[in-house]
N, C-alpha and C positions, 0 to 999 in steps of 0.2 A: 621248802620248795617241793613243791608234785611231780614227780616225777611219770611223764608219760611212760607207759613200756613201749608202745607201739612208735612212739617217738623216736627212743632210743634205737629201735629196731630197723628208721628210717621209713617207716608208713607214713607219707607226708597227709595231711587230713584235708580232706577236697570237699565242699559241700556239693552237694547233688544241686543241681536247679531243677525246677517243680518240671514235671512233665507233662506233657497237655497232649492229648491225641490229636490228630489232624494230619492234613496233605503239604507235603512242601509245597510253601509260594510259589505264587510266580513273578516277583519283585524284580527286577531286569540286574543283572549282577553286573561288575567294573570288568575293563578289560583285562584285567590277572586273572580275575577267581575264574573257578571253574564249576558251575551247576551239576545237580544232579540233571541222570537221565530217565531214572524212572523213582517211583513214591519208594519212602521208608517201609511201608509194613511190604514192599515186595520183596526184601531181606530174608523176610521169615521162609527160610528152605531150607533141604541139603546142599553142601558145595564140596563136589567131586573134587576135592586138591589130593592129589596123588602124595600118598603115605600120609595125611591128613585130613582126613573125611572129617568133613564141620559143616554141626548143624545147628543153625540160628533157629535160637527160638522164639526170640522179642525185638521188636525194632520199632520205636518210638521213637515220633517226635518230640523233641524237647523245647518248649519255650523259651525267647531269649528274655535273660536275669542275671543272673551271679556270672551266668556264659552265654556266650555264640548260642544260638541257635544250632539245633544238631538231631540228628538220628542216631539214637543211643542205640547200640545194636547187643546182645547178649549171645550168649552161644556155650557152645563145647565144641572143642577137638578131639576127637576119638584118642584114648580110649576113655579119657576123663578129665580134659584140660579147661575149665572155665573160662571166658574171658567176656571181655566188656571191650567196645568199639566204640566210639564218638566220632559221626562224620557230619562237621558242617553242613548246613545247607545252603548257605549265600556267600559266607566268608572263604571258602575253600583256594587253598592257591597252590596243592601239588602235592605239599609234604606230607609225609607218615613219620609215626612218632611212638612207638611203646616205651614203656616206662617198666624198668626192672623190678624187681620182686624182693623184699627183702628178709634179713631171716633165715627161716624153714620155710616159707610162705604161707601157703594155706587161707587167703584169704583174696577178695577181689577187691581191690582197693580202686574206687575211681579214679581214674587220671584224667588232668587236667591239661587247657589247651595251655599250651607255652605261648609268654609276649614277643614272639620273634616279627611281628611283621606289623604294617601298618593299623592291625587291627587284631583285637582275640580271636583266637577261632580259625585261624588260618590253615591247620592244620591237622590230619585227620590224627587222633590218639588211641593209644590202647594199654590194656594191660590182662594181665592172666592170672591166674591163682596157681600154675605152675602143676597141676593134676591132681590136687588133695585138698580136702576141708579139714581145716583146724578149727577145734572147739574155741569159739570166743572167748571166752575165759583160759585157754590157755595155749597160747601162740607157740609154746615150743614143741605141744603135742608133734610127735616121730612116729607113732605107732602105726598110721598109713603105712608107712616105709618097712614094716617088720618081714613083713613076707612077701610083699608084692614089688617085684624087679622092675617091672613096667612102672608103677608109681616112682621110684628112685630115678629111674634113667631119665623120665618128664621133667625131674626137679634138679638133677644134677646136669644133663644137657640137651633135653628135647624140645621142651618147652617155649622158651623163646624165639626158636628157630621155625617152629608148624607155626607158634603164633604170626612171625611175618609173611608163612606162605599165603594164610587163612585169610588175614586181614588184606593184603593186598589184591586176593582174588574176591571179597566184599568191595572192596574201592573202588576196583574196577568196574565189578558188576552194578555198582551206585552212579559213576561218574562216568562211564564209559572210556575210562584207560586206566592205566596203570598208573600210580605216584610217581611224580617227575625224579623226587628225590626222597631217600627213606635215612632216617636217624635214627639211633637208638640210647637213652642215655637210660643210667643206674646207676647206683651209690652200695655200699657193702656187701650183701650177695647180688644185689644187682649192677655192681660193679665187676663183682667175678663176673657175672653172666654177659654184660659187656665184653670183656674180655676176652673173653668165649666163643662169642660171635665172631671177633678180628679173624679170632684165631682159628676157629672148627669152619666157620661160613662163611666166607670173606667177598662170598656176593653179594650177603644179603642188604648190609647198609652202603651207605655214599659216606655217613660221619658217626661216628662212636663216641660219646661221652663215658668214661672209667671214674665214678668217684669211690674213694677211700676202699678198692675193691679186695674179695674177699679171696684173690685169686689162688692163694698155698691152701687151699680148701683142709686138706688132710694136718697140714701143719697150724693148720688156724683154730683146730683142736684141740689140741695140744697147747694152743697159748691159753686157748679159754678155762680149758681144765685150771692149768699154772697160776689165773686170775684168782679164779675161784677159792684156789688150795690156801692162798694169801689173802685172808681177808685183814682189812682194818676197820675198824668204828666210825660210823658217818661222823662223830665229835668232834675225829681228830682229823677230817680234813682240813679246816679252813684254816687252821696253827700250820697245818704241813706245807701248803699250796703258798701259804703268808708270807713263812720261811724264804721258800722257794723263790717265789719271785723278790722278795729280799734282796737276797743275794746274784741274781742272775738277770733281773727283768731290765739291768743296764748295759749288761753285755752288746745289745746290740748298739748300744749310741743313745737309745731313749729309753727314759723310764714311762712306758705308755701302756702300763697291764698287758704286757704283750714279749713273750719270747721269740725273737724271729726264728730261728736255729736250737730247740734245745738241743741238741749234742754237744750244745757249746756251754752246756752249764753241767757241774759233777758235783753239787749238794749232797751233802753226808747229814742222812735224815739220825743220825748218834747226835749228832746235833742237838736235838732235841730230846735226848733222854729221860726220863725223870730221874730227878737226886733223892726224890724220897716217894710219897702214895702216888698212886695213878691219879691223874688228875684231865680236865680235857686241851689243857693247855703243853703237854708234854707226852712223848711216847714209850710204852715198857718194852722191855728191851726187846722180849718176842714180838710188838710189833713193829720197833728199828728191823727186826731181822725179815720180817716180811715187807717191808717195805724197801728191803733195800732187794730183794728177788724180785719187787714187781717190777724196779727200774729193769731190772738186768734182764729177765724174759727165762722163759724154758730151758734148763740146760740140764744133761745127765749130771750123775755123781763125779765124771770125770772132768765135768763140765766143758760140754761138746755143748753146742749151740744145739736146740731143738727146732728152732724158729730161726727164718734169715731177718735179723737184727735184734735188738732188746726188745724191753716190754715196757714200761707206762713212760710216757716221757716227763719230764720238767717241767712244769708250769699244767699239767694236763687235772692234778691232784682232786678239782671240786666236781668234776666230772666222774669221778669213780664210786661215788654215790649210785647206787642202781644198777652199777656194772659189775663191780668187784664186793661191793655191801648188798645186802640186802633190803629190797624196794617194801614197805611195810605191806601194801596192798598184795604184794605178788608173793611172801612170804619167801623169796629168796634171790639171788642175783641174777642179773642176766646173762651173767657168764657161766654160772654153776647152770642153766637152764638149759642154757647152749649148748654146754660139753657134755654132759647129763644125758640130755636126750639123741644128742647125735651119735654118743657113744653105745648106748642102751639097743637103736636100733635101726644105724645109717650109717656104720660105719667099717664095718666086715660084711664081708659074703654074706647072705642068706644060706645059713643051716650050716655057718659058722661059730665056734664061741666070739661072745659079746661081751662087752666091758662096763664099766661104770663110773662117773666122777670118784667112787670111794676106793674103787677099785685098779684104777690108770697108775700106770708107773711111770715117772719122766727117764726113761730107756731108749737106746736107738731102736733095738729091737720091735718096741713097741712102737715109735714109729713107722719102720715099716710093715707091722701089720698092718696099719692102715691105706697102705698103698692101693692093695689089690682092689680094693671098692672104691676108696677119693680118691684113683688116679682119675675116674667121672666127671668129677666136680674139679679139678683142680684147672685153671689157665694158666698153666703157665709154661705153657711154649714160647720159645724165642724165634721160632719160626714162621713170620705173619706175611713172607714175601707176596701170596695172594693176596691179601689185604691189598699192600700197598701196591701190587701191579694194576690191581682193579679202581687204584684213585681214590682206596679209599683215606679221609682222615683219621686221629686221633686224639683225643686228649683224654688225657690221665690227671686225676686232680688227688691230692690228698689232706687234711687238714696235719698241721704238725704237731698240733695236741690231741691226736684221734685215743680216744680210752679204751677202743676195742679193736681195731687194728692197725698196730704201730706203723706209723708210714718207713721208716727204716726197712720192711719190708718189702714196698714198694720202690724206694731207691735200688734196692738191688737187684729188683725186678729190671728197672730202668737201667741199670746200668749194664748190666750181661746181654737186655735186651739193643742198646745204643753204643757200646763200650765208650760212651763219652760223647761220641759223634753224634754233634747236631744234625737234626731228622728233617728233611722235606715233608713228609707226612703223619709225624707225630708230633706231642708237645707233652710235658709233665710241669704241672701247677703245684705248688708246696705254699699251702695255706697256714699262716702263723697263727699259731694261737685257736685256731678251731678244733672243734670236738668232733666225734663220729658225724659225718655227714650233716654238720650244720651247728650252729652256735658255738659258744668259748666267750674267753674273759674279752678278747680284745675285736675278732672278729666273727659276726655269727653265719652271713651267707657268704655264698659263691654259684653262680651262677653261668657257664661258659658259654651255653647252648645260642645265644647272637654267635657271637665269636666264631662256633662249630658252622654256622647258615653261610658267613660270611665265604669263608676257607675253604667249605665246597661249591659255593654257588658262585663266587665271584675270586677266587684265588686268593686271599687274602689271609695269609698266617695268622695269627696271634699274637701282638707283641707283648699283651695286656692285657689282663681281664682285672675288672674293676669289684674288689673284695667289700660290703659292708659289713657295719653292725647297727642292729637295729636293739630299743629299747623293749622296754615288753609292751608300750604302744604301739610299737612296730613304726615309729620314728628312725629314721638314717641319720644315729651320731658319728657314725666315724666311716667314711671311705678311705681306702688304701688300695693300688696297684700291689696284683702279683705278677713275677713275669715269669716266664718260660724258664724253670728250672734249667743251669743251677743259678741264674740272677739273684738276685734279689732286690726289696725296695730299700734306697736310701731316702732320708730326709735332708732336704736341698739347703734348710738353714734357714728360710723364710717363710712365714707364714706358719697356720693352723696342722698341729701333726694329726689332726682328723681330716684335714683336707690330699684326695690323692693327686690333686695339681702339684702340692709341694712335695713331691719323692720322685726320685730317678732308677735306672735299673744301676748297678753295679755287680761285679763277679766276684763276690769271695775268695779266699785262698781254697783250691780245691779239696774235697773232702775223701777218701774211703767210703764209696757206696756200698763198694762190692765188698758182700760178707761169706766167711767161710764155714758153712753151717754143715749139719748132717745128711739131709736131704737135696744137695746140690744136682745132684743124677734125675730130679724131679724135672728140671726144665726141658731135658732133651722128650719125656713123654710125655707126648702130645693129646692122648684122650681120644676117646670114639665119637662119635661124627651121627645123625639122624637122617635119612635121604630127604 
């Protein structure tokens, strides 16, 4: 199997629709939308946004094809922020929409319009490259980041936040008002960056999307390192993973490639040892023993937790191809990439000593050295009371076989952050059986963002969001209800277990979210703020 890197990395791939020059129509719009007020190429200026000077350089009209009809708009943020705009020109009904960044970023990745409303196109989108170009050829390029502060601060927490000033004063100046309503979703670091926003600017959206977020930025380090230091042989995944569900994929009630809960399965990968040569059907003891650290996660010699919860889950095993092995094309992991470069030259002060994957020690110590710089990057403040006095929503999604950020992370995020108490303004989605931000054995999407339109526009919680898997036709064999953590879906006893008409929510016996790790002192500091 191929493994994309950029995939892994959560760069969803968007095709571009052909561009064609020309004046917006004048084709009489429905009573929602909302037309422009003057042409596309009148974009092309400066825009005085205070602490955000941006200046468009391209605004073209796009032919409708693969999408809506739109004014693709191009630009920078001072002091080097790239971004890309897409604003309807017939379909438009209010919303703003950017799309998180994933990674190290370093790249402009089209974003596309979301199916929220009776038609594509409804909503104006955007995304940014976060203040630095990364060589195509190698996405975990850090080197921007060596000496230049301004660069780190755009990518740990400026960037997202100019991009809503920028974009919104483009909207306006297109449409003659402001976005009725602004959303912002993301997945890995663009899930931390979600995050981020609740938490540093809690003006800026009405609804937040969190997937699989990257928010212990400094501790997420440190797993990656951990990943990396523990490798195993692509060979001997599908014997491990086989195992694996073996023994556990019944735990929940159904044998459906599918672990609802791994923390409910404890497989002793000794299990599988070999009794005599290496073979690819069995594991040598040095890799039992890495294998069984990659369940358990990050911990000192005294084994103090480094990370708040374990590392690979149970049934997550054929996903670790490209993560924790090495990708043939990329000539090494994405984890060794990740930690590698973050540590090389983003992750101490500038005209500090620096570190390296060969070089990291799993120390507390050594964790907080990392403080002083990823307290930047890190979301994880418990303190989002603006947020939710300004109305805004929440949701937090996580897959529970995520290969590069364990959601156990997450629940504990959740749960310091809720102490259990169910949220009028937030929600936490525990996706079974999915990988980092998208596919797995049993379920491959998740998609909340109706649900998020719903809850701000019309008051409407979430009871459900409707989880698929698709085949590599991109067929829909299996739907499944997730509910608002800590539910979960049961099957009702009738009918098709690919069908989500047959499961109900039910409440588990409760769980230990909250974990006692090294860096607990981390949530009370909240991180710097960009005017």
């Amino acid at each position: 199997m191929k493994i994309s890197l950029h995939r892994k990395l959560f760069v969803p791939i968007v095709a571009l629709a052909t561009v064609a020059a020309g004046l917006v129509p004048a084709a009489a719009a429905t009573d929602s939308t909302i037309r422009p007020v003057r042409q596309c190429a009148d974009l092309v200026r400066d825009f005085d946004v205070p602490h955000a000077m941006t200046h468009v350089k391209s605004a073209t009209v796009v032919a409708a094809g693969a999408e809506a009809e739109h004014c693709d708009v191009r630009g920078t943020i001072e002091p080097n922020i790239g971004f890309q705009l897409k604003l309807p020109t017939s379909t438009y009904r209010g919303r703003y929409l950017p799309y998180g960044c994933g990674g190290f970023c370093g790249y402009l990745q089209a974003p596309s319009f979301p199916q929220c409303g009776p038609g594509a196109g409804d909503a104006a989108v955007a995304a940014t490259d976060d203040g630095h170009l990364a060589p195509p050829e190698n996405p975990f390029d850090t080197t921007w980041g060596k000496n230049n502060q301004a660069a780190r601060d755009d990518y740990f927490f400026r960037a997202p936040h100019v991009l809503s000033k920028a974009s919104k004063r483009i909207i306006q100046a297109f449409y003659g008002k402001a976005p009725t309503k602004s959303y912002f979703s993301g997945c890995s670091n663009g899930g931390r960056e979600a995050l981020l926003l609740a938490q540093r600017y809690p003006d800026d959206f009405d609804g937040i999307i969190a997937g699989a977020p990257a928010n212990h930025y400094g501790p997420i380090v440190v797993l990656q390192a951990w990943l990396a230091r523990h490798p195993i042989p692509d060979v001997k995944l599908p014997v491990l993973h086989n195992a694996v569900m073996a023994e556990c994929d019944q735990l929940d009630g159904l044998t459906d490639d599918q672990i609802d809960d791994p923390r409910a399965c404890d497989y002793d990968p000794g299990k599988l040892r070999c009794d005599g040569p290496d073979q690819p059907t069995c594991l040598t003891q040095p890799e039992v023993d890495n294998v069984r650290a990659l369940y358990a996660g990050p911990t000192d010699a005294a084994g103090r937790k480094l990370y708040p919860g374990g590392g690979e889950t149970y049934g997550s095993e054929l996903a670790w191809r490209g993560w924790i092995t090495p990708i043939p094309e990329f000539g090494g992991s994405i984890s060794a990439g990740l930690a590698d470069n973050g540590l090389r030259h983003l992750a101490y002060p500038i005209g500090t000593p620096h570190s390296s994957l060969a070089e990291f020690k799993f120390t507390v110590p050594e964790l907080r050295r990392l403080t002083p710089e990823l307290l930047k990057a890190n979301a994880m403040s418990l303190d989002l009371r603006d947020f939710r006095r300004s109305g805004g929503k929440l949701i937090i999604w996580h897959g529970a076989n995520d290969e590069a950020i364990p959601f156990d992370g997450t629940l504990d995020y959740w749960q310091r952050l809720t102490k259990g108490v169910p949220q009028s303004w937030a929600r936490l989605f525990v996706v079974p059986s999915m990988y980092h931000c998208g596919d797995g054995s049993g379920l491959t999407s998740f998609d909340p963002f109706k649900e998020l339109i719903g809850w701000v526009e019309r008051g409407k919680a979430p009871d459900k969001v409707i989880a698929e898997r698709r085949d590599q036709q991109g067929n829909v064999t299996r739907t499944r209800p997730v509910f608002p953590y800590p539910l979960r879906a049961k099957y009702d006893g009738t009918g098709s277990t690919d069908d989500a008409a047959n499961f109900v929510p039910f409440r588990p016996k409760p769980a230990n979210d909250r974990i006692h790790w090294a860096g607990e002192d981390l949530y009370a500091k909240p991180g710097p703020t960009a005017p």
